[in-house]
C-alpha positions as CSV (number, residue, x, y, z in Angstrom):
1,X,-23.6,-10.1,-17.6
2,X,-24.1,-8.4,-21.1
3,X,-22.2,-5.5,-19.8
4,X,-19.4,-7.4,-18.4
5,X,-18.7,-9.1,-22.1
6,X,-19.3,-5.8,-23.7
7,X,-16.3,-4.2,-21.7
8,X,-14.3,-7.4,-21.6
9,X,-14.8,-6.6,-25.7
10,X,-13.9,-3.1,-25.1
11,X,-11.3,-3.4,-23.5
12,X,-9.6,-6.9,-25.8
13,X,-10.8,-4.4,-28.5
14,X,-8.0,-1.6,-28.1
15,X,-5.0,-2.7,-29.1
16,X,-3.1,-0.4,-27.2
17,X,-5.1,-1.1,-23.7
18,X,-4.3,-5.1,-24.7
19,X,-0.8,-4.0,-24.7
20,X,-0.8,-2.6,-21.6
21,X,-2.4,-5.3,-19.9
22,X,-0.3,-7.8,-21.4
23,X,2.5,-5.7,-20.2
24,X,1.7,-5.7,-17.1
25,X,1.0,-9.3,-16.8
26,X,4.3,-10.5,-18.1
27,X,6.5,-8.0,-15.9
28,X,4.3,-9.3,-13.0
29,X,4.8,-12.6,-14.2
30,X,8.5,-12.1,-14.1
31,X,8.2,-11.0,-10.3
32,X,6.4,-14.4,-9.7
33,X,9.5,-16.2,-11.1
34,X,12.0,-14.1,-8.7
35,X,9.9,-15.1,-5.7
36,X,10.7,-18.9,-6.4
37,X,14.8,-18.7,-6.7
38,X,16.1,-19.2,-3.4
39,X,19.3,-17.4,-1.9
40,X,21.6,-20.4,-1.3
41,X,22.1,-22.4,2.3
42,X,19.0,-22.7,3.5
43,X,17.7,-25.1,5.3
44,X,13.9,-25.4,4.2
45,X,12.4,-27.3,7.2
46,X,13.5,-25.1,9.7
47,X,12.1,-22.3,7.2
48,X,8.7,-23.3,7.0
49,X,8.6,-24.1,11.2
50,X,9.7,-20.3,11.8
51,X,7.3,-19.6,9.3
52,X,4.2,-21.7,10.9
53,X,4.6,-19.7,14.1
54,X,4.6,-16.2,13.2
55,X,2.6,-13.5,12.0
56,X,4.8,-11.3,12.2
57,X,7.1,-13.3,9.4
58,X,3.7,-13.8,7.9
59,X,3.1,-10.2,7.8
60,X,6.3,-9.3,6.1
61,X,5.9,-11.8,3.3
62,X,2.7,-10.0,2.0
63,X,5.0,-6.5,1.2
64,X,7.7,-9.3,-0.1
65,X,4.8,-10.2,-2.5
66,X,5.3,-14.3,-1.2
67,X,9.4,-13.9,-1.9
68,X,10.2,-14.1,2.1
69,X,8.8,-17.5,2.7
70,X,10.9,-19.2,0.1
71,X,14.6,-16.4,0.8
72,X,14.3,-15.7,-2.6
73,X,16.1,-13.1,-4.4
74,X,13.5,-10.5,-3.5
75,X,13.1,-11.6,-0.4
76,X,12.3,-7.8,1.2
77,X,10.1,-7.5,-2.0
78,X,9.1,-3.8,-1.9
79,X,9.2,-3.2,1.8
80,X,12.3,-0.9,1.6
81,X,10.9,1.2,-1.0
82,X,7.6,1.8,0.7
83,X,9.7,3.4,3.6
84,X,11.9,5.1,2.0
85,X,8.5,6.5,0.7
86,X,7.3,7.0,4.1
87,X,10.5,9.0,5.2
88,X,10.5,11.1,2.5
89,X,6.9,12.0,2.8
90,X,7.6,12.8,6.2
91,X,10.5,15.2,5.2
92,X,8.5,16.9,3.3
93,X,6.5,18.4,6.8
94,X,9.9,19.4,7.5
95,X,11.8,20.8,4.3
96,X,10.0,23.5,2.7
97,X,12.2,22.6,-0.5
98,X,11.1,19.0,-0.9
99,X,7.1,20.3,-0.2
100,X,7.6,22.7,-3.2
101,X,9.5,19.9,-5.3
102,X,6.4,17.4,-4.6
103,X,3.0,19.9,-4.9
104,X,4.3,22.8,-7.0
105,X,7.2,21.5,-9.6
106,X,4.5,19.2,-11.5
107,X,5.6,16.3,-13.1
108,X,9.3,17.0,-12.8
109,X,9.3,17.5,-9.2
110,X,7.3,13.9,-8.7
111,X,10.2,12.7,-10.7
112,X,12.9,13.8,-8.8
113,X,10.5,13.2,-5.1
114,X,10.8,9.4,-6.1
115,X,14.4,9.3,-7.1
116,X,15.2,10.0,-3.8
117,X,13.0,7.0,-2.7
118,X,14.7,5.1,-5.1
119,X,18.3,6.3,-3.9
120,X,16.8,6.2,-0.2
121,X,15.8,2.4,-0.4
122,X,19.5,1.0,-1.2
123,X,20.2,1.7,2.4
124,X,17.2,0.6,3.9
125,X,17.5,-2.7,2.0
126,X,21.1,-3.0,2.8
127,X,19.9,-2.4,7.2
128,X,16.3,-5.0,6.6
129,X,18.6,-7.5,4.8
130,X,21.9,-7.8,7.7
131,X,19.3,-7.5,9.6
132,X,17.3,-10.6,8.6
133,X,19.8,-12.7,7.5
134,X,21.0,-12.3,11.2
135,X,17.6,-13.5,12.8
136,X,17.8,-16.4,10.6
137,X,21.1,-17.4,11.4
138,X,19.9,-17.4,14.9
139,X,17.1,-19.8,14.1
140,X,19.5,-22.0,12.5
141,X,17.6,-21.5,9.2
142,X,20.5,-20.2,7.6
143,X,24.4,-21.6,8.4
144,X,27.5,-19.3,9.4
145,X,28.4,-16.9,6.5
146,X,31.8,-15.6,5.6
147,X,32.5,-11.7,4.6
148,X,32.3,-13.1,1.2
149,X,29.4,-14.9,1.4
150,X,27.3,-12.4,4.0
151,X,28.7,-9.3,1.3
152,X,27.1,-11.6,-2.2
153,X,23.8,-12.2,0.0
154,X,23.5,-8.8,0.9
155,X,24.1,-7.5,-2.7
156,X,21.6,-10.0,-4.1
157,X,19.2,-9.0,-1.7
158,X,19.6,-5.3,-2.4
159,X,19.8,-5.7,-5.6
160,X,16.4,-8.1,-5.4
161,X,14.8,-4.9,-3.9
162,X,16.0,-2.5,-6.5
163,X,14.8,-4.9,-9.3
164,X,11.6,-5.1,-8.3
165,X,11.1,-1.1,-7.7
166,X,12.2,-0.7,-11.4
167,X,9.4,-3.5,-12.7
168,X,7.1,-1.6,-10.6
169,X,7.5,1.6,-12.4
170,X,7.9,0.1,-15.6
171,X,4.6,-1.7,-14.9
172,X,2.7,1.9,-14.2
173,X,4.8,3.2,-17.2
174,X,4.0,1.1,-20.1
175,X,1.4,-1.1,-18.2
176,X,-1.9,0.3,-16.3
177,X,-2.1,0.7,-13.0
178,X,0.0,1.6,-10.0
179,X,3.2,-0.9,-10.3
180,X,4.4,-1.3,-6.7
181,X,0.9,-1.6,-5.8
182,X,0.0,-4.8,-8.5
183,X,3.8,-6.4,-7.1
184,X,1.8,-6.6,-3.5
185,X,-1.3,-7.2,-5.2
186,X,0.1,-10.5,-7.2
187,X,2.4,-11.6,-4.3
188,X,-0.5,-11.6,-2.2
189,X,-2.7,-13.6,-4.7
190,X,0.0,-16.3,-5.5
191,X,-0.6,-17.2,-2.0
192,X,-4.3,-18.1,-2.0
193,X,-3.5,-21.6,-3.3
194,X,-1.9,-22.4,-0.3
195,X,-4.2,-20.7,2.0
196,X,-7.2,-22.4,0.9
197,X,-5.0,-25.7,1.1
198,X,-4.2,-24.9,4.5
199,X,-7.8,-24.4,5.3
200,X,-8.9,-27.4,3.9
201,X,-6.1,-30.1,5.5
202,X,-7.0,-27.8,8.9
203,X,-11.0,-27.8,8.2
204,X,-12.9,-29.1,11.9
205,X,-16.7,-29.6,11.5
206,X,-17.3,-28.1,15.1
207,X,-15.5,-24.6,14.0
208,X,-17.7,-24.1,10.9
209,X,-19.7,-21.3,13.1
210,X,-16.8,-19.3,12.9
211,X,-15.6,-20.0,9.1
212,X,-19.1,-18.9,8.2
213,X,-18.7,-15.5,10.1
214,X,-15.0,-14.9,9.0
215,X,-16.8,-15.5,5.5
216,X,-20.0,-13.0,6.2
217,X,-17.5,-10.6,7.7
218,X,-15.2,-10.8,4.4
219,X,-18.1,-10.1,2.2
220,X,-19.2,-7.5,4.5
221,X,-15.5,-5.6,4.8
222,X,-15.5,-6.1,0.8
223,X,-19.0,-4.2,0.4
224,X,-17.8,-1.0,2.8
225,X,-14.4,-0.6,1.1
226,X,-16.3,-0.6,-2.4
227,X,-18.9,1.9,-1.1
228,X,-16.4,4.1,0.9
229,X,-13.6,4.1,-2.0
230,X,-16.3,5.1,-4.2
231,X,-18.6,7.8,-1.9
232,X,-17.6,11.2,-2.5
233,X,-19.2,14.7,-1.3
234,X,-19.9,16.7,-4.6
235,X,-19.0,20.6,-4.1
236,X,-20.7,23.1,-6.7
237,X,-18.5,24.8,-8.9
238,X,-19.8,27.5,-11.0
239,X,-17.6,29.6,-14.2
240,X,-18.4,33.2,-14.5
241,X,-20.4,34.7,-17.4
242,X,-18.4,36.7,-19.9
243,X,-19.7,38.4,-23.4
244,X,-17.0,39.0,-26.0
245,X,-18.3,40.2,-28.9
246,X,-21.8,39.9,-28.4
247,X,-21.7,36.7,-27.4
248,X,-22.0,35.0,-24.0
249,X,-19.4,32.3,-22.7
250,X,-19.5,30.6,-19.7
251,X,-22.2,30.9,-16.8
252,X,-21.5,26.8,-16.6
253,X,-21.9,25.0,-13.6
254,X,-20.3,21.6,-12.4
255,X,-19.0,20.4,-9.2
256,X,-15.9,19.4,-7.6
257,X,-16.0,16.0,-6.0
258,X,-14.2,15.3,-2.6
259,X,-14.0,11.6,-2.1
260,X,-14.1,10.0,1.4
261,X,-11.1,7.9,1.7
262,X,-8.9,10.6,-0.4
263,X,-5.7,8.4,0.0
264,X,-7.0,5.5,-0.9
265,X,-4.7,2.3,0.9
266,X,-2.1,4.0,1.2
267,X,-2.3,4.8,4.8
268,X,-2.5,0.4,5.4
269,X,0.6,-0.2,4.2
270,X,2.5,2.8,5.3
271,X,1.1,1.7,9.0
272,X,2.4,-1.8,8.1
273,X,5.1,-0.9,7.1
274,X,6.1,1.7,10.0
275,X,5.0,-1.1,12.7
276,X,7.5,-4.2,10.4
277,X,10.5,-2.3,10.5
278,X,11.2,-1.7,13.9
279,X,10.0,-5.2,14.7
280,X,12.9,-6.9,12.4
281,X,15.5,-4.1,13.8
282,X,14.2,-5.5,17.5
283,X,14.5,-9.4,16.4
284,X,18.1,-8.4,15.3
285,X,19.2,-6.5,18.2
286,X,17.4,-8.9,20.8
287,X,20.5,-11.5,20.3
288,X,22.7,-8.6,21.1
289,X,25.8,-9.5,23.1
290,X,25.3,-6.7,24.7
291,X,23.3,-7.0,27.5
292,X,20.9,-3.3,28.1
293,X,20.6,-3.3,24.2
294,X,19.1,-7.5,24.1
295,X,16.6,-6.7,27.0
296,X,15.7,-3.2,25.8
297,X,14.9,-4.9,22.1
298,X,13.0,-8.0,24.0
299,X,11.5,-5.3,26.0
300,X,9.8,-3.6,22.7
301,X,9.1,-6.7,21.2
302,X,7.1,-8.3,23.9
303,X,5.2,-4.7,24.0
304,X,4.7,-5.2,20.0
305,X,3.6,-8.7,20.0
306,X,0.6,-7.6,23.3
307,X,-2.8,-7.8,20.9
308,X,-3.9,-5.0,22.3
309,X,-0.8,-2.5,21.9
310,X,-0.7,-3.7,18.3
311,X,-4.1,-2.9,17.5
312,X,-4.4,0.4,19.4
313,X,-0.8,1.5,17.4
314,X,-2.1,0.1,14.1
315,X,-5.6,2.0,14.3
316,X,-3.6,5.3,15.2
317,X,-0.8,5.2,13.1
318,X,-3.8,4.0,10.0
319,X,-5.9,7.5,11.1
320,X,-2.7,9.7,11.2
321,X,-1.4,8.2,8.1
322,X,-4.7,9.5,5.9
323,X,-5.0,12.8,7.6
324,X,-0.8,13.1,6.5
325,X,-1.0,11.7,3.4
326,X,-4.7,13.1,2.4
327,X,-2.6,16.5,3.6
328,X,0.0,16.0,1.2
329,X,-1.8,14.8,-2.1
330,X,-4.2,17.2,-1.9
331,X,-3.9,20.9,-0.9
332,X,-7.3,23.4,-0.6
333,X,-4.4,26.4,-1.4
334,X,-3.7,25.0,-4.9
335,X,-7.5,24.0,-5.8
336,X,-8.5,27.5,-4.7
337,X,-6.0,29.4,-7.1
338,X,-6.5,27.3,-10.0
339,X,-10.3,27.9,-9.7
340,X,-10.1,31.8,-9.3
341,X,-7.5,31.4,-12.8
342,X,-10.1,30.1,-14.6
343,X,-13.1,32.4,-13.2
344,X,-14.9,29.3,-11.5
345,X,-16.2,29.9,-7.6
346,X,-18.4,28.0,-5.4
347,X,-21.7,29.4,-4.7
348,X,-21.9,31.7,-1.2
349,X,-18.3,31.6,-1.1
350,X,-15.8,33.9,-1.7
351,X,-13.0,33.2,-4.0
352,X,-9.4,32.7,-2.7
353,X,-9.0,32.3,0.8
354,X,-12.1,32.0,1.3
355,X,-12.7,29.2,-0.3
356,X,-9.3,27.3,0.2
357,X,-10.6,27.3,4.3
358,X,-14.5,26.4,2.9
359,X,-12.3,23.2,0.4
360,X,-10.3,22.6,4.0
361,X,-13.3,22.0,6.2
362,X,-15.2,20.1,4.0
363,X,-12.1,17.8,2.9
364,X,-11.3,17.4,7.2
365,X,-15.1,16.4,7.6
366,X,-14.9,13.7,5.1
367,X,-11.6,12.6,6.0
368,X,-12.4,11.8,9.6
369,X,-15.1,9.8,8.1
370,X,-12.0,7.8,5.9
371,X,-10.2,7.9,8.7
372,X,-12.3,6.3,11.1
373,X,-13.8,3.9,8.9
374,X,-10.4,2.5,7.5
375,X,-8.8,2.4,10.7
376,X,-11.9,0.2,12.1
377,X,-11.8,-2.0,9.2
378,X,-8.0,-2.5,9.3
379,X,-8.3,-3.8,12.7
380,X,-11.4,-5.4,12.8
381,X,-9.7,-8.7,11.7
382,X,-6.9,-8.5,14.3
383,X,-10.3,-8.5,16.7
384,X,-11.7,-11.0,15.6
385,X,-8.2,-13.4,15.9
386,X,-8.3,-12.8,19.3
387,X,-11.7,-13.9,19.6
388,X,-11.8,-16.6,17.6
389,X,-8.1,-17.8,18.0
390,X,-7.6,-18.4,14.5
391,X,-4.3,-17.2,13.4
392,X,-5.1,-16.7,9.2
393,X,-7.3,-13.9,10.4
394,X,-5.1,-11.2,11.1
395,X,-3.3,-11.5,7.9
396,X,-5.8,-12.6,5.9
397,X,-8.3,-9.5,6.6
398,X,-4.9,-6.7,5.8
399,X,-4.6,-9.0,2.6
400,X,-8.4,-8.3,1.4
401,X,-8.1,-4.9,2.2
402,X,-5.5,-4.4,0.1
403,X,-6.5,-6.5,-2.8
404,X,-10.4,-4.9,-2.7
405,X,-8.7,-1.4,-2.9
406,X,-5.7,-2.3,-6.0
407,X,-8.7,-4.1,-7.6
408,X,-10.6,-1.3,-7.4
409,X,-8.5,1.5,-8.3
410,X,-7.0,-0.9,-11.6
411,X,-10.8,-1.2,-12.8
412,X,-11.2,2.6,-12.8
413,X,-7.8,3.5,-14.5
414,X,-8.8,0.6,-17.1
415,X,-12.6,2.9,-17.6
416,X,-10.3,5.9,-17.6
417,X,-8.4,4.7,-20.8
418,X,-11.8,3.4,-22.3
419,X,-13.2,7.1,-21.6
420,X,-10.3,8.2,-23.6
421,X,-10.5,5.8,-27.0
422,X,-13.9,6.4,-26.8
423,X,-13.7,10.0,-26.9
């Protein structure tokens, strides 16, 4: 407890960390005030019915950071950006030229790597939006629109998008943290309120079994994504000896560490993500006039919404999405030359090549681990809806995740900047 107050005192104690935080909390705040103005015409009943009876709806509204379930202004919150993200990180398997721009410009090339996001999420926004504003039409939650009406909607939406990529960023600018990440992270905590609520009015005496085990389980999912965020395989990293003018310098030795779950989260929401957007293209195209393109959309929705499908597609895409994105943050290649620059080399191992393929099979090893283990957690709620039959499950174990692993990484970028004063 004495540690906790000490840091608390550290951290109140910086002036320029306060800053930050307070920063952050009033753009966030801000977001939490966009969430609540509705777009106009809608019929709120007939909302919060479509709502009740869907996860999929349910889903969505975590990346909309709680904006979806009231067709607010940032109603597709930062769903677009996230893949526009995921294309581009795709592109750069593909495109030599964006791979270069992303691992070798530095700094300038990230720049650049997430203004096309940023350009590449207009569009998406402007296809999720029509898109959605069509389903609800359908469900009679919205009325008939004119050009005029449908074209203001649409730029509101897109615009609503937009707005909150640019808070995001200024968040990890001038606030701490990552910025899109916090904008999930706060959407997703605004809606415990009404979760525990929900529980409460629903509570039944004869299902407390199972509340107790979603509640062990919780604690339990907590504890691994702590231990596995923060396990990490140390390799030995030794600097060569060199006498200049009589006198010795280095002959030092450290270690490199290789963390398990190198991407972090990541790989959750970019699954997400990749398995949401199709889902609200299908829900558009399944009221198709057009006969072939209705039954082939009902056709992929009906395979979506099979349990099993979902889950078996979620754990892959989760697994591929950490080996990709663990591929693309990190490259051996890179580590290797800037060791051999500044005379460091791992014991037993020659520098160079070498020891890029020694870096490679080491990170491969630990990633399957990531892999495995995040993949199993990320599903393990989904599981245990199906044998439980209680619906908050699904969503409710992809919202811990998330909020465990923001949580996580904001406490060790708020040590980082401690480190720093300190030093």
């Amino acid at each position: 407890m004495s540690k906790i107050v000490e840091k608390l005192g550290l951290i109140f104690g910086d002036q320029v960390l306060r800053r930050r935080i307070w920063w952050a909390l009033g753009l966030l705040a801000v977001t939490r005030v966009f969430a609540v103005i509705p777009i106009p015409g809608i019929d709120a009943l007939r909302l919060q019915s479509l709502f009740s009876g869907s996860e999929f709806l349910n889903l969505l509204n975590i990346f909309s950071g709680g904006g979806l379930s009231n067709l607010s202004i940032v109603m597709l919150g930062v769903g677009p950006y996230i893949t526009g993200s995921i294309i581009m990180q795709l592109m750069t398997v593909m495109s030599p030229k964006l791979k270069a721009m992303y691992q070798e410009e530095g700094e300038a090339g990230r720049k650049r790597f997430a203004q096309y996001s940023r350009l590449l999420t207009v569009p998406l926004a402007l296809v999720q939006g029509y898109a959605f504003i069509k389903l609800l039409q359908g469900q009679a939650v919205l009325g008939q629109l004119t050009m005029g009406e449908l074209a203001v909607d649409l730029l509101v939406i897109v615009a609503g998008s937009m707005l909150l990529v640019w808070i995001g960023e200024l968040i990890t600018e001038f606030g701490i943290g990552n910025g899109i990440s916090l904008i999930i992270f706060a959407g997703i905590v605004s809606q415990l309120p009404a979760t525990l609520s929900q529980l409460t009015f629903t509570f039944d005496v004869s299902q407390l079994p199972v509340y107790v085990a979603g509640l062990v389980v919780a604690l339990l999912v907590t504890f691994g994504v702590v231990v596995v965020t923060e396990a990490e395989r140390p390799i030995p990293i030794t600097y060569a000896k060199q006498v200049r003018g009589g006198r010795s310098f280095g002959g030092l030795s450290t270690y490199l560490p290789l963390r398990v779950n190198q991407a972090g989260v990541i790989p959750i929401i970019f699954a997400l993500s990749l398995l949401l957007f199709p889902q609200m293209i299908f829900q558009f195209l399944s009221q198709s006039s057009v006969v072939v393109v209705a039954g082939l959309a009902s056709f992929f929705l009906a395979l979506l919404a099979n349990t099993w499908f979902y889950t078996s597609a979620y754990f892959v895409l989760v697994v591929l999405f950490t080996y990709f994105y663990t591929a693309v943050t990190f490259d051996p290649d890179t580590i290797s030359t800037n060791l051999q620059k500044t005379g460091a080399f791992i014991p037993g191992v020659r520098p160079g090549l070498s020891t890029a393929d020694y870096i490679s099979r080491v990170l491969t090893r630990l990633t399957l681990v990531g892999a495995l283990f995040l993949g199993v957690i990320a599903i393990l709620p989904l599981i245990l809806r199906s044998i439980t039959g209680i619906q908050s499950l699904a969503i409710g174990g992809t919202a811990l995740l998330i909020v465990v692993s923001v949580v996580i990484d904001l406490v060790k970028k708020i040590d980082a900047q401690i480190s720093v004063r300190e030093y």
